[in-house]
PDB file of N, CA, C and O in Angstrom, chain B, residues numbered from 101:
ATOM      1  N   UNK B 101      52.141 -14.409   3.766  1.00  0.00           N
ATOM      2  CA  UNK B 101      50.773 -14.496   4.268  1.00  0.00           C
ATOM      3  C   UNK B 101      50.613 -13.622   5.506  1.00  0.00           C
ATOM      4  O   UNK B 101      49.630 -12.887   5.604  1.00  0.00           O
ATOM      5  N   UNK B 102      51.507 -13.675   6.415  1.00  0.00           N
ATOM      6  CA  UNK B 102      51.584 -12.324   7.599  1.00  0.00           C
ATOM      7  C   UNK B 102      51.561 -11.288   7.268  1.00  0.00           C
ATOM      8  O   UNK B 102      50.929 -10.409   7.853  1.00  0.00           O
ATOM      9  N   UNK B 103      52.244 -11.121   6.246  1.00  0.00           N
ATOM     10  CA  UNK B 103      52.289  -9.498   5.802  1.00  0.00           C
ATOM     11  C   UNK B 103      51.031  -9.055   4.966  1.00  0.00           C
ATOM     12  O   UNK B 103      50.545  -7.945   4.748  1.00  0.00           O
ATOM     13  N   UNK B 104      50.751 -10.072   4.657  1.00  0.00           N
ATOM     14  CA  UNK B 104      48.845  -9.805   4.082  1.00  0.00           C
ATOM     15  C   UNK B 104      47.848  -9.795   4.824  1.00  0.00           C
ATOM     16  O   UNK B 104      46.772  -9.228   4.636  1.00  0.00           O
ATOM     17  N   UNK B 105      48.373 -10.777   6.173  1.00  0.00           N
ATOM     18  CA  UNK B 105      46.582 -10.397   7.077  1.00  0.00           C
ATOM     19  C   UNK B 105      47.162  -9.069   8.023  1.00  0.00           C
ATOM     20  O   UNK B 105      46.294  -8.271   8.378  1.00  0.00           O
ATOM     21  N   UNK B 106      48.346  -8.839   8.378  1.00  0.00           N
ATOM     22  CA  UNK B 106      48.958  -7.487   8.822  1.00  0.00           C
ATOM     23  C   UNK B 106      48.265  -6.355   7.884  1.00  0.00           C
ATOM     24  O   UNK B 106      47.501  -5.549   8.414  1.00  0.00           O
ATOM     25  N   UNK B 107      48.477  -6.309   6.784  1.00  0.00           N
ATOM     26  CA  UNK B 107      47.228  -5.010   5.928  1.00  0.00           C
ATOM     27  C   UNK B 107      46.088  -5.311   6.224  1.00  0.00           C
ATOM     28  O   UNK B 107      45.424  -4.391   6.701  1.00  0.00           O
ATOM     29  N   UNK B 108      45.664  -6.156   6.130  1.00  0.00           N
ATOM     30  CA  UNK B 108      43.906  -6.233   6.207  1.00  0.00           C
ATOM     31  C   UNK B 108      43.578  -5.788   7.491  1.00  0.00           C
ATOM     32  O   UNK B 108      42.775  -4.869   7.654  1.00  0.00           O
ATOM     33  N   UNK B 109      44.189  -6.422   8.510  1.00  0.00           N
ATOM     34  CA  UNK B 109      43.678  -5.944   9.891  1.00  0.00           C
ATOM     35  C   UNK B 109      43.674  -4.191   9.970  1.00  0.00           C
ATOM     36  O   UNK B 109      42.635  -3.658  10.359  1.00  0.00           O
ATOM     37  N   UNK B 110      44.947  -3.256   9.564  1.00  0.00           N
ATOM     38  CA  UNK B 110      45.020  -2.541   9.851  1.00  0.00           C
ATOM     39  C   UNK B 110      44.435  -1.379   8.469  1.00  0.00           C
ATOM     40  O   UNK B 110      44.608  -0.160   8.451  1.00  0.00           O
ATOM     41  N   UNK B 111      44.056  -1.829   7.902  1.00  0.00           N
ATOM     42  CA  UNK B 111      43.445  -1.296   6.592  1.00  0.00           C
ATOM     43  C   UNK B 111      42.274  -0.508   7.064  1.00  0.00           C
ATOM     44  O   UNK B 111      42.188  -0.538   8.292  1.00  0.00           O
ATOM     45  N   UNK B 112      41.376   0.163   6.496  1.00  0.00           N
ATOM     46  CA  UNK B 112      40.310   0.656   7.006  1.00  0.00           C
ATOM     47  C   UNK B 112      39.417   1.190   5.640  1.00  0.00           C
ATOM     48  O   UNK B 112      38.536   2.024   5.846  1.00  0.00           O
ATOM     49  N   UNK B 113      39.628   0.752   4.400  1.00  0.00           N
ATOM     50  CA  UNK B 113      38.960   0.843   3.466  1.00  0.00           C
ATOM     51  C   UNK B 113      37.969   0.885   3.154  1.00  0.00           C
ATOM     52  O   UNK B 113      37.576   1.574   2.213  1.00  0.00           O
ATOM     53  N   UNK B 114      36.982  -0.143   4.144  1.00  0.00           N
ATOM     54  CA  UNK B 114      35.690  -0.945   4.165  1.00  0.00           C
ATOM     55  C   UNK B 114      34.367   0.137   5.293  1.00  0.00           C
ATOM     56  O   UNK B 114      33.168   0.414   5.323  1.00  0.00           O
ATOM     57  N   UNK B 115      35.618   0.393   6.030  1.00  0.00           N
ATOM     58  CA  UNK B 115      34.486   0.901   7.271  1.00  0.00           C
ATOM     59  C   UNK B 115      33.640   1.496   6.762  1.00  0.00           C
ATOM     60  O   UNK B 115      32.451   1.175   6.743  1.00  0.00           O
ATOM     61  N   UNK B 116      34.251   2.678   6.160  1.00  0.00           N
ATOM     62  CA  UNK B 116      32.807   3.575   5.706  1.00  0.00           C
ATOM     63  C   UNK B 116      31.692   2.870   5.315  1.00  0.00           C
ATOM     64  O   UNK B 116      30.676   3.045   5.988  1.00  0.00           O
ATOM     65  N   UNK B 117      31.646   2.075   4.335  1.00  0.00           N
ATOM     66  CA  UNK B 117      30.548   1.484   3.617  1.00  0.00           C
ATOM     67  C   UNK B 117      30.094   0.529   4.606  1.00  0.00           C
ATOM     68  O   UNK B 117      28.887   0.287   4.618  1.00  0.00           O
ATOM     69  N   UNK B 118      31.018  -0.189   5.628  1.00  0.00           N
ATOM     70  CA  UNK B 118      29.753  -0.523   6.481  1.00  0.00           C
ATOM     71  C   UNK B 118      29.483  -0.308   7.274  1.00  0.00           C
ATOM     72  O   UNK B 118      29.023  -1.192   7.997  1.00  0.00           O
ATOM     73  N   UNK B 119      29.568   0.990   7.712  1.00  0.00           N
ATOM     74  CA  UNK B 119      28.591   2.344   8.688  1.00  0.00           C
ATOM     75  C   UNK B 119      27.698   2.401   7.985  1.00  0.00           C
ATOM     76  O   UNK B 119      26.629   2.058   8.492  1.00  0.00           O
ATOM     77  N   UNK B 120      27.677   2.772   6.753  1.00  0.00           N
ATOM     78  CA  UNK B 120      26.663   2.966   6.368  1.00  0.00           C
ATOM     79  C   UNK B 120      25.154   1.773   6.023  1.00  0.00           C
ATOM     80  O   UNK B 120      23.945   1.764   6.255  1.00  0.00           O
ATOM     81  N   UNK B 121      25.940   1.093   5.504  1.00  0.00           N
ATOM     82  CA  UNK B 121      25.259   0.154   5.696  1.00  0.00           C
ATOM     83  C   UNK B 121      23.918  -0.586   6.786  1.00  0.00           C
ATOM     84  O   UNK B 121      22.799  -1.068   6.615  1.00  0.00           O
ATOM     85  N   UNK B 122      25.104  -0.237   8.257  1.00  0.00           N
ATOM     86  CA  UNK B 122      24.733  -0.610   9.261  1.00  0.00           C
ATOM     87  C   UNK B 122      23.281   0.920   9.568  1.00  0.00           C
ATOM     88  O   UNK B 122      22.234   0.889  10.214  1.00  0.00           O
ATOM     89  N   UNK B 123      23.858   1.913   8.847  1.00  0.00           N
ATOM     90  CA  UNK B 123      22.669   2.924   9.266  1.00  0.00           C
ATOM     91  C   UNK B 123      22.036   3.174   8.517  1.00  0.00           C
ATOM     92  O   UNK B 123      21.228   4.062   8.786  1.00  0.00           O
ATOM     93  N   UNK B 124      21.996   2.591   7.183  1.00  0.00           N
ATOM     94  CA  UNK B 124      20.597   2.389   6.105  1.00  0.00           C
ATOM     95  C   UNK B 124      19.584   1.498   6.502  1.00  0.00           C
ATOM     96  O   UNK B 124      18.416   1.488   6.114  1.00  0.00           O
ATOM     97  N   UNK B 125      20.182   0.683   7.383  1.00  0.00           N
ATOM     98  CA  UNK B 125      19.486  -0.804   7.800  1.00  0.00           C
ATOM     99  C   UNK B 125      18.328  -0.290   8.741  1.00  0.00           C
ATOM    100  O   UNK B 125      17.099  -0.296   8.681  1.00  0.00           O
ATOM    101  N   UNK B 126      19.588   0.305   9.934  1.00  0.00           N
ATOM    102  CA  UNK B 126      18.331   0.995  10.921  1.00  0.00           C
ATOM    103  C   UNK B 126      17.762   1.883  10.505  1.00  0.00           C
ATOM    104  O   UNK B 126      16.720   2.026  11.144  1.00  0.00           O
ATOM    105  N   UNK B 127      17.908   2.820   9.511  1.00  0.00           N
ATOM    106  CA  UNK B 127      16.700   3.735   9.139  1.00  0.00           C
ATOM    107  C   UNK B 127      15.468   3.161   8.707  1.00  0.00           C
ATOM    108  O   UNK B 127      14.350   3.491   9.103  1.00  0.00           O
ATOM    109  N   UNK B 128      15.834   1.999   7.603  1.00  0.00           N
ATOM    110  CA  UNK B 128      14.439   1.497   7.190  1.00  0.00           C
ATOM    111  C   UNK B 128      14.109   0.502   8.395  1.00  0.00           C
ATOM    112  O   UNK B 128      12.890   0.335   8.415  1.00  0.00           O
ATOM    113  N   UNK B 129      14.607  -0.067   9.189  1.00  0.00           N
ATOM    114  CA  UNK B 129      13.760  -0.540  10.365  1.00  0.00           C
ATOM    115  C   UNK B 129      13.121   0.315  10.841  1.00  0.00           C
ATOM    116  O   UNK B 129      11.921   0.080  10.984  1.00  0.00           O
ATOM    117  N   UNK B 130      13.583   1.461  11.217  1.00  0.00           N
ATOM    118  CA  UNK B 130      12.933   2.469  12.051  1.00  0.00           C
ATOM    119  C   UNK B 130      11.404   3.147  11.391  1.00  0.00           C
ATOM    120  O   UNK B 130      10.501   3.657  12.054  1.00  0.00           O
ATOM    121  N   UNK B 131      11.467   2.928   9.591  1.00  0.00           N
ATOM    122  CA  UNK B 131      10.482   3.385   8.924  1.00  0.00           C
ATOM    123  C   UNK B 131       9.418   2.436   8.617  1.00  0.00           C
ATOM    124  O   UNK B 131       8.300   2.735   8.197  1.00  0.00           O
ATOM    125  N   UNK B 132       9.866   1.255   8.865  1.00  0.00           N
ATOM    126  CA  UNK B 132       9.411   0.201   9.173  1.00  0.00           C
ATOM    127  C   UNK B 132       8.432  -0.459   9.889  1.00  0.00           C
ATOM    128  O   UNK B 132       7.438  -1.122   9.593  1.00  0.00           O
ATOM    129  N   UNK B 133       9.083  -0.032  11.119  1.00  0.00           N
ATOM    130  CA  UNK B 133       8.112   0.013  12.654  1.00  0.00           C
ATOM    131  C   UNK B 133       7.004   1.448  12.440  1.00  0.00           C
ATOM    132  O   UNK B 133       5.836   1.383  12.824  1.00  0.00           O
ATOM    133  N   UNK B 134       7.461   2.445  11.914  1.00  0.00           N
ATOM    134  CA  UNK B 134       6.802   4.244  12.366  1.00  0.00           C
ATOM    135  C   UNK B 134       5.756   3.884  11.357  1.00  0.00           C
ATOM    136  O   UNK B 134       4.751   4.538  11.637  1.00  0.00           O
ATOM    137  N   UNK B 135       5.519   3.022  10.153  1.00  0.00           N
ATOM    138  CA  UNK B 135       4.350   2.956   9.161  1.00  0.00           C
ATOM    139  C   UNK B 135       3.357   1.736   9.793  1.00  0.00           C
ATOM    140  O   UNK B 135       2.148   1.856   9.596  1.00  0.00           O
ATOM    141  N   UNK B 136       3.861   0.545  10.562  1.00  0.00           N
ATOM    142  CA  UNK B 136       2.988  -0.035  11.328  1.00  0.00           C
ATOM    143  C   UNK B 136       2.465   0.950  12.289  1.00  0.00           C
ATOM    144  O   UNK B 136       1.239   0.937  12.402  1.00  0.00           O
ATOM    145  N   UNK B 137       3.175   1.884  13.079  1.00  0.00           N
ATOM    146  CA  UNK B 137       2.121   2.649  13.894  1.00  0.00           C
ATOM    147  C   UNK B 137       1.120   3.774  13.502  1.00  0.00           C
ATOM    148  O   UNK B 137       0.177   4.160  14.193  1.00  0.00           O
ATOM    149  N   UNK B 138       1.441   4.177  12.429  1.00  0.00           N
ATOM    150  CA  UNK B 138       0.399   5.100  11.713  1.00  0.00           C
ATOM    151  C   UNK B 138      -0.576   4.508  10.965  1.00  0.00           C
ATOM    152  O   UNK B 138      -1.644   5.043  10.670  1.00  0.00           O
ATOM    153  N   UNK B 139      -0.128   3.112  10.566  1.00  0.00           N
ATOM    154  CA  UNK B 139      -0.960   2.226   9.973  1.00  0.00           C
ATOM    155  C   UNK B 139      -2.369   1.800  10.984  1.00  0.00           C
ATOM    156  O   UNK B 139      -3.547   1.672  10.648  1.00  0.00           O
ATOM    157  N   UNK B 140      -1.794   1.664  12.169  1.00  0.00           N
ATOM    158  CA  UNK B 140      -2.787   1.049  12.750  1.00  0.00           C
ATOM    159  C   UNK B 140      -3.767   2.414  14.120  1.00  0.00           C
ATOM    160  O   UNK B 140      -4.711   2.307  14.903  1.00  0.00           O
ATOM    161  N   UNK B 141      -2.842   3.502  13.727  1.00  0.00           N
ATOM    162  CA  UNK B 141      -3.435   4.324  14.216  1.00  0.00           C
ATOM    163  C   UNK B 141      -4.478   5.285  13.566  1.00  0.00           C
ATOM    164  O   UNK B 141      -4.958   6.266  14.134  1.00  0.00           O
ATOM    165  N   UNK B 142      -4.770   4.863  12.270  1.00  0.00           N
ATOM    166  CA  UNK B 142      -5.150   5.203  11.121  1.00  0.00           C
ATOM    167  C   UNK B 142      -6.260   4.917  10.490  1.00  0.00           C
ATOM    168  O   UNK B 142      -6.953   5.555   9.698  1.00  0.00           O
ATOM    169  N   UNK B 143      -6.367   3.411  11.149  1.00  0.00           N
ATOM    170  CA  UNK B 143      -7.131   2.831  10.927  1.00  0.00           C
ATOM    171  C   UNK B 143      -8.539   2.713  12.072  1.00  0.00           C
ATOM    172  O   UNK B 143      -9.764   2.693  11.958  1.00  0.00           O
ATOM    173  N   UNK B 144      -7.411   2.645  13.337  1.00  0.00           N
ATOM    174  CA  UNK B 144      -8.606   3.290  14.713  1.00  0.00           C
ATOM    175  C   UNK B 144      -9.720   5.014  14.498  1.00  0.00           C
ATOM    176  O   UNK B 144     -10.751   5.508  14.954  1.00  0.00           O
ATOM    177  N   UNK B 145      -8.653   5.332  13.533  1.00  0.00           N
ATOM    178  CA  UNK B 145      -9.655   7.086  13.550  1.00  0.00           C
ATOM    179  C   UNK B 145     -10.634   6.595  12.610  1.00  0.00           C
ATOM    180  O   UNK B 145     -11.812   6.945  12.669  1.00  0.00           O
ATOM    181  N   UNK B 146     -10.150   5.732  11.677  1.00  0.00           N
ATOM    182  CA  UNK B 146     -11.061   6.174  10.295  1.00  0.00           C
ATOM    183  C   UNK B 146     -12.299   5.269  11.255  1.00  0.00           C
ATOM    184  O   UNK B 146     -13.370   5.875  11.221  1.00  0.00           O
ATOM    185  N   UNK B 147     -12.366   3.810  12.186  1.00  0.00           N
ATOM    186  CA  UNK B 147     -13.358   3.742  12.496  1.00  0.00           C
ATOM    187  C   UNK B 147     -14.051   4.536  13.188  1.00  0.00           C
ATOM    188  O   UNK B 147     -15.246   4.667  12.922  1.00  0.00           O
ATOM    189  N   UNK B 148     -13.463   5.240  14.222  1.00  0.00           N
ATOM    190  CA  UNK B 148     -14.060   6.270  15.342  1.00  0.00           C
ATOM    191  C   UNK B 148     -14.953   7.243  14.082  1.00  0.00           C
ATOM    192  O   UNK B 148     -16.165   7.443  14.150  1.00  0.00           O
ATOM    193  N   UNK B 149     -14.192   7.688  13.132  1.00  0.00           N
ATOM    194  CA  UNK B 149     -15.054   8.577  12.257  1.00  0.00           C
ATOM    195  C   UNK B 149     -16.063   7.903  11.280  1.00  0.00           C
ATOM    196  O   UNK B 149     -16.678   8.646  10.516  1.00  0.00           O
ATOM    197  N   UNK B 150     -16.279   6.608  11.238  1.00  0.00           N
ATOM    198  CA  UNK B 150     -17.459   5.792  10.203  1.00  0.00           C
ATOM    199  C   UNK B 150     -18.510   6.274  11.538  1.00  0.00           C
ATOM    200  O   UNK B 150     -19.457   7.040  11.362  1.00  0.00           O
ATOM    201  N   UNK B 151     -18.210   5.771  12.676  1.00  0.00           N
ATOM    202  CA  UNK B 151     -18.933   5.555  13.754  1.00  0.00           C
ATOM    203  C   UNK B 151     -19.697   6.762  13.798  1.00  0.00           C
ATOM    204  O   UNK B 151     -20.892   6.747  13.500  1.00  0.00           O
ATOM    205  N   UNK B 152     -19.046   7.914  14.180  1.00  0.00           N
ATOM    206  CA  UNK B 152     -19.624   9.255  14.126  1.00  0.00           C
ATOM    207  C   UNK B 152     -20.448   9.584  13.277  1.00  0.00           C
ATOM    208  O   UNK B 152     -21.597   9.888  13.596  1.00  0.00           O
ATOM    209  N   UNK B 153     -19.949   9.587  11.815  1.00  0.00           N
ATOM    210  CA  UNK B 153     -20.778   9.857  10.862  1.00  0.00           C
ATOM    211  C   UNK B 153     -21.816   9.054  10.490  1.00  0.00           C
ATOM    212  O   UNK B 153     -22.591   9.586   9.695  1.00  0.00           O
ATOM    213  N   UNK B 154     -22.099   7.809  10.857  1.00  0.00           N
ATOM    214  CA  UNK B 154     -23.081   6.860  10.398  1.00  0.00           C
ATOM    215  C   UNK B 154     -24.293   7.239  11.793  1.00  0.00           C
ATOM    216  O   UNK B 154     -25.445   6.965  11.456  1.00  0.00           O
ATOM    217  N   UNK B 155     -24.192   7.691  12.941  1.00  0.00           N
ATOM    218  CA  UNK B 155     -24.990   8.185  13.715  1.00  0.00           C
ATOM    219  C   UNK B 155     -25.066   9.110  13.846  1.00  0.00           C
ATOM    220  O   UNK B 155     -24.570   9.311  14.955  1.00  0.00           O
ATOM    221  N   UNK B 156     -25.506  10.328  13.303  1.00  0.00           N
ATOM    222  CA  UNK B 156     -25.724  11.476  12.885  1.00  0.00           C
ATOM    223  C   UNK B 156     -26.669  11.985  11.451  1.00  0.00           C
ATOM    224  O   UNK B 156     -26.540  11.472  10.339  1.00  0.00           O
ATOM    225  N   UNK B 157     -27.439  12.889  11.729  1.00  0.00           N
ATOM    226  CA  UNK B 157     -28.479  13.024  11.085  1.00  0.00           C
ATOM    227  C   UNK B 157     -28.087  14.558   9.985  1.00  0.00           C
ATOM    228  O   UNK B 157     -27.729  15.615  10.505  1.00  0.00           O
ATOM    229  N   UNK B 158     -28.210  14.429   8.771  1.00  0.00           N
ATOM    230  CA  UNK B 158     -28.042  15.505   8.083  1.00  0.00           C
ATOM    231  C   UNK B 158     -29.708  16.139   7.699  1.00  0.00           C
ATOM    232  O   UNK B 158     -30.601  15.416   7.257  1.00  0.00           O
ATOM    233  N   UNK B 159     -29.863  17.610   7.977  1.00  0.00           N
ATOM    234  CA  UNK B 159     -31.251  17.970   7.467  1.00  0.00           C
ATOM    235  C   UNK B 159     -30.727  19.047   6.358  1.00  0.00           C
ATOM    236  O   UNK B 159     -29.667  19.412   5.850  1.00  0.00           O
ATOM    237  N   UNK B 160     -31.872  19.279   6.309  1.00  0.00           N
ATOM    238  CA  UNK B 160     -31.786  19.889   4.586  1.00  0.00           C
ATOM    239  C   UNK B 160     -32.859  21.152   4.702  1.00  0.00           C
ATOM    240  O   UNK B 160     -33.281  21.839   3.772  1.00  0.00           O
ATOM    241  N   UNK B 161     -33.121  21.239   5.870  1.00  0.00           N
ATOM    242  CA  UNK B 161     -33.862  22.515   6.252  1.00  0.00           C
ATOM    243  C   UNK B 161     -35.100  22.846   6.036  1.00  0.00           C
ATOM    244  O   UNK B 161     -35.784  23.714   6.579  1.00  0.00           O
ATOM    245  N   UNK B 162     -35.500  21.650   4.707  1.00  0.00           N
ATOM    246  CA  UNK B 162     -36.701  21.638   4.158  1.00  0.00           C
ATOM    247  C   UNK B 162     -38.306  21.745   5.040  1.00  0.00           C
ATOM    248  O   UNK B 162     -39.269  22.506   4.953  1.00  0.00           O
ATOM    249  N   UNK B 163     -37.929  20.410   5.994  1.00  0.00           N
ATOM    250  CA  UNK B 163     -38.808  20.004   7.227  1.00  0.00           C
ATOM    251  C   UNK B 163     -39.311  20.652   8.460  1.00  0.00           C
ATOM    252  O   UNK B 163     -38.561  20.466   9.418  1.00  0.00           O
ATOM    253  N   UNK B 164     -40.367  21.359   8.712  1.00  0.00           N
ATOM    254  CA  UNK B 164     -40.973  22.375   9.654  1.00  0.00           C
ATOM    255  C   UNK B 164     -39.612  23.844   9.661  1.00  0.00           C
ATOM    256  O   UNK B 164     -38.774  24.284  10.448  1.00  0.00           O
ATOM    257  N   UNK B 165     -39.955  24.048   8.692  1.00  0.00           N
ATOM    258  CA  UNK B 165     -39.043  25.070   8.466  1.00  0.00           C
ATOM    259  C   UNK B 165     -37.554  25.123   9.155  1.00  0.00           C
ATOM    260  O   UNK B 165     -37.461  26.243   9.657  1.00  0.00           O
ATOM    261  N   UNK B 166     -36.730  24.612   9.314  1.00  0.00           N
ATOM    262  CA  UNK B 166     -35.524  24.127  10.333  1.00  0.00           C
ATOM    263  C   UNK B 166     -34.734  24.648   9.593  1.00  0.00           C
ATOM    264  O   UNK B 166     -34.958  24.607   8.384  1.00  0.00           O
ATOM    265  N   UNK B 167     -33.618  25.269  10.075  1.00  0.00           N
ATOM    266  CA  UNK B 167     -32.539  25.466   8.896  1.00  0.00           C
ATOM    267  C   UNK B 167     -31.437  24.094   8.932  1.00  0.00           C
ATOM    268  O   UNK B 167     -31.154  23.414   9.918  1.00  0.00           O
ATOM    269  N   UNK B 168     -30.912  23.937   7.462  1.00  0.00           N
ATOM    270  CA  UNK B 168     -30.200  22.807   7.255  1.00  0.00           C
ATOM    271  C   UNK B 168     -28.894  22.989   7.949  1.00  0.00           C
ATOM    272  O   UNK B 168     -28.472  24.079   8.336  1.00  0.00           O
ATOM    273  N   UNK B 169     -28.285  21.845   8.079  1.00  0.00           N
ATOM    274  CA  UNK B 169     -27.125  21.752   8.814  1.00  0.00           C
ATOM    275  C   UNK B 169     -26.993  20.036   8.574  1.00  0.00           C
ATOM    276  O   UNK B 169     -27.679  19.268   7.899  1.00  0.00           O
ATOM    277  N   UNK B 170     -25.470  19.751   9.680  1.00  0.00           N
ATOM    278  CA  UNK B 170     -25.381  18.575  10.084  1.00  0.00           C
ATOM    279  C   UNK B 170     -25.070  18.479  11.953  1.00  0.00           C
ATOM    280  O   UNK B 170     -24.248  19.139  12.588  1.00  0.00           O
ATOM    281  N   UNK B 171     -25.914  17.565  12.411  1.00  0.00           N
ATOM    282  CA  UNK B 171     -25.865  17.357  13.443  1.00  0.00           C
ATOM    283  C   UNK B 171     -25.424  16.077  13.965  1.00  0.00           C
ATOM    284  O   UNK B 171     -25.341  15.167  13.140  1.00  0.00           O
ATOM    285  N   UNK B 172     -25.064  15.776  15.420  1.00  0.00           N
ATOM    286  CA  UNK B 172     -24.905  14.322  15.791  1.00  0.00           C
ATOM    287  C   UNK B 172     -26.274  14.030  16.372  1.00  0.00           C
ATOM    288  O   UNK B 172     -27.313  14.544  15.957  1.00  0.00           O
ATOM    289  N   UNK B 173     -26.204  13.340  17.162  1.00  0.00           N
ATOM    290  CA  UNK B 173     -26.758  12.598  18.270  1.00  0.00           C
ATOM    291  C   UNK B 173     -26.352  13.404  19.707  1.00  0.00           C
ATOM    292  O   UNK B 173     -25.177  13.341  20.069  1.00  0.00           O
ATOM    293  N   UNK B 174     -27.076  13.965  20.310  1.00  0.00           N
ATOM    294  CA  UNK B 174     -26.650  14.732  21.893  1.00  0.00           C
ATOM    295  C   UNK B 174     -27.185  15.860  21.712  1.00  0.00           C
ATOM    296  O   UNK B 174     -28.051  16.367  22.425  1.00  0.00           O
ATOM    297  N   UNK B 175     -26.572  16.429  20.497  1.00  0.00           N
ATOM    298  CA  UNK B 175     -26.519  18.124  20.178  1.00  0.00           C
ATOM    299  C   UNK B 175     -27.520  18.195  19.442  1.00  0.00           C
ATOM    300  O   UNK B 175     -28.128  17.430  18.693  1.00  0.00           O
ATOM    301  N   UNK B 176     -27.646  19.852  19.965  1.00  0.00           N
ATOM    302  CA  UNK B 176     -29.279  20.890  19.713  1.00  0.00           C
ATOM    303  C   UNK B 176     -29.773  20.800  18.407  1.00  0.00           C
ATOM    304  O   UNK B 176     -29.427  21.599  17.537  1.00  0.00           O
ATOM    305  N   UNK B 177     -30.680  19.740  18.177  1.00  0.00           N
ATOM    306  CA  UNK B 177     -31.672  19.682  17.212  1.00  0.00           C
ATOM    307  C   UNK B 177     -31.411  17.830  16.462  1.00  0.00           C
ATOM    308  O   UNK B 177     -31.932  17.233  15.520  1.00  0.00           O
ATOM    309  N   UNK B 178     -30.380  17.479  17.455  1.00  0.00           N
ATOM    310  CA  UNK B 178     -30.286  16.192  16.777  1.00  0.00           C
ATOM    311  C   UNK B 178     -31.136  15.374  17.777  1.00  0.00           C
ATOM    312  O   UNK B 178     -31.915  15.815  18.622  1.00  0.00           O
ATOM    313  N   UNK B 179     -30.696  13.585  17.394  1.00  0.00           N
ATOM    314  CA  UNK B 179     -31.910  12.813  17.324  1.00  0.00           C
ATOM    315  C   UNK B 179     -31.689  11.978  18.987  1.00  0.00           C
ATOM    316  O   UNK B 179     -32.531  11.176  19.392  1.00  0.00           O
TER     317      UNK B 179
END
């Protein structure tokens, strides 16, 4: 039985696979965390851009002769 936990201790068979292990783990943690932050940073633009686009006026050039475009709110010829 000494001479069997004497190999095991000094064996090294295993390590590799659990390095790796240990750094598959943290990669998908790491991809893990990086898709919650794009997730939620993603979600802040798309409102900033509903926002924008839902206050803003599109013309069609038709109206007192104007040429068409798209404008916001502030800028030259918007509302």
């Amino acid at each position: 039985m000494k001479k069997i936990l004497g190999t095991f201790k000094t064996s090294e068979e295993g390590a590799v696979t659990v390095d790796w292990v240990v750094l598959t783990a943290l990669i998908i943690g790491l991809a893990t965390l990086l898709y919650f932050a794009i997730s939620t940073a993603t979600v802040g633009l798309s409102g900033n851009t509903n926002t924008a686009l839902s206050s803003s006026v599109v013309s069609t050039g038709t109206s007192a002769g104007g040429s068409g475009g798209f404008t916001t709110a502030g800028t030259a010829g918007g509302n």
